[in-house]
N, C-alpha and C positions, 0 to 999 in steps of 0.2 A: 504494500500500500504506500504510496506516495503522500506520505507526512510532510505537513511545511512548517517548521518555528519560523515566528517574527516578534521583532521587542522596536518599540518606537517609544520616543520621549519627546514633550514641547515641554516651551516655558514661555508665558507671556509676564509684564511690568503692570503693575499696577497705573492706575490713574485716574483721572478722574470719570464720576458713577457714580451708581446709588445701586448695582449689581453684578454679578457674577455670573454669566451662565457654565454648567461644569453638569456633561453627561445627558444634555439639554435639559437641565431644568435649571430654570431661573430663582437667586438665590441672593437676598437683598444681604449688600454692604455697603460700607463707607465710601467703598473705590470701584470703578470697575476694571476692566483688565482691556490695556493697548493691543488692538490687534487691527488685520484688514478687515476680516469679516468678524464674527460675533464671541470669538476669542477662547473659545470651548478648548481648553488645553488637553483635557482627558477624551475628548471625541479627538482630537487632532493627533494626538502620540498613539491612538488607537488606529486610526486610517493610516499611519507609519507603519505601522506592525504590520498590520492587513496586507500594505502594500509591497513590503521590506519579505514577506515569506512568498509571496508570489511572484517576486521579483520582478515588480511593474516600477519599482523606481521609489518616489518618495511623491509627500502633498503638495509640495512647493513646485513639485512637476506638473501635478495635475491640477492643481489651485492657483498659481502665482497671485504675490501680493499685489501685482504690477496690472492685472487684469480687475478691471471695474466691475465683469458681471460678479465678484465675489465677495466687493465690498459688503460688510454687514451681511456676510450668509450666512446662514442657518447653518452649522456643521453636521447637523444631522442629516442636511440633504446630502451635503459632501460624501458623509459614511456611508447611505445609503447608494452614491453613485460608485463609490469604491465595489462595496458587496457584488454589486452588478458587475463590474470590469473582473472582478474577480471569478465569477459565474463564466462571461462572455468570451475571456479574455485566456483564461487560464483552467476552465472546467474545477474551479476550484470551488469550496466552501467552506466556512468558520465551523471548528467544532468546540471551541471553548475560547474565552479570554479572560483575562486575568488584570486587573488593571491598578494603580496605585496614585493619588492626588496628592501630594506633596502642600501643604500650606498652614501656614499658622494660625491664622484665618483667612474668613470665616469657618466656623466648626460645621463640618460638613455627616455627621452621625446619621443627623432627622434625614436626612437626603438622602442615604447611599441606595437606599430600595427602591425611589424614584430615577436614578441615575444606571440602575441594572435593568429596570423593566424598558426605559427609551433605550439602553443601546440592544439588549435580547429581541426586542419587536423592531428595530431597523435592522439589525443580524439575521433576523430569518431565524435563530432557534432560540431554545428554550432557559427563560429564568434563570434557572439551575445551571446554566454552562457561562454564565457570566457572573463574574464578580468586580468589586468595588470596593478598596478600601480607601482610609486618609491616613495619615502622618502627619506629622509638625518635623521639625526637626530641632527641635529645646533647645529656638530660639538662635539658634547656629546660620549662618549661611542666608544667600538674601531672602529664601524664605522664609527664615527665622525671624529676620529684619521688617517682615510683611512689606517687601519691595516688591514681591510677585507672588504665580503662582506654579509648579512643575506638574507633571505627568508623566508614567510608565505606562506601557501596557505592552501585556505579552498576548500574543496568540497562535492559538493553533488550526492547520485549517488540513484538510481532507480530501480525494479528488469530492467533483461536484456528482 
């Protein structure tokens, strides 16, 4: 069977907001986070992975900051166009991911079951093969600093 690991990481800068989106849900703070489109750090290091195991390249290929139709997009449509390229492109499919939010704040706990159910229903499978955790890093490093925010994620994907 043709197994594919893939691991992607973003990081965006805080600034100014009054929210956060992370996993697409929307998540009120002080700051929101600099990006071209809607700055989902944990959908974006996710569509890295996605893309990094099927070896389609990375998001800055298929997204550029430099491209206007992406200002302010939704990343969840983004994820959802990867899944497809991954299908179309490669007969491939996601059988699990694994993912990690890196940030001092906002405290992201209440969230994480809304952040597994949007990215499992734009995945195509189930609940149970997606997870979501948080970290701080105690205060250490510019997250520690609440200058930004990071993301991991690992995945595994299957022929389609």
């Amino acid at each position: 069977m043709d197994l594919r690991i893939g691991h992607g990481f973003d990081v965006h800068r805080f600034g100014p907001g009054d929210h956060v989106v992370l996993g697409g849900v929307r998540i009120a703070h002080t700051r929101g986070l600099i990006a071209h489109s809607d700055g989902d750090v944990l959908v974006h290091a996710l569509c890295d992975a996605l893309l990094g195991a099927a070896a389609l390249g990375d998001i800055g290929g298929h997204f550029p900051d430099t491209d206007a139709r992406y200002a302010d997009a939704d990343s969840r449509i983004l994820l959802r166009h990867v899944v497809e390229l991954l299908r179309t492109q490669r007969s491939l499919a996601p059988v699990n991911v694994d993912c990690t939010v890196i940030a001092q704040r906002p405290r992201l706990q209440a969230h994480l079951q809304a952040m597994r159910a949007n990215l499992a229903a734009d995945l195509g499978i189930d609940m149970g093969r997606v997870n979501v955790k948080a970290t701080t890093t105690e205060g250490l490093g510019y997250a520690g600093r609440e200058e930004g925010i990071a993301a991991h994620a690992v995945c595994l994907l299957r022929p389609a």
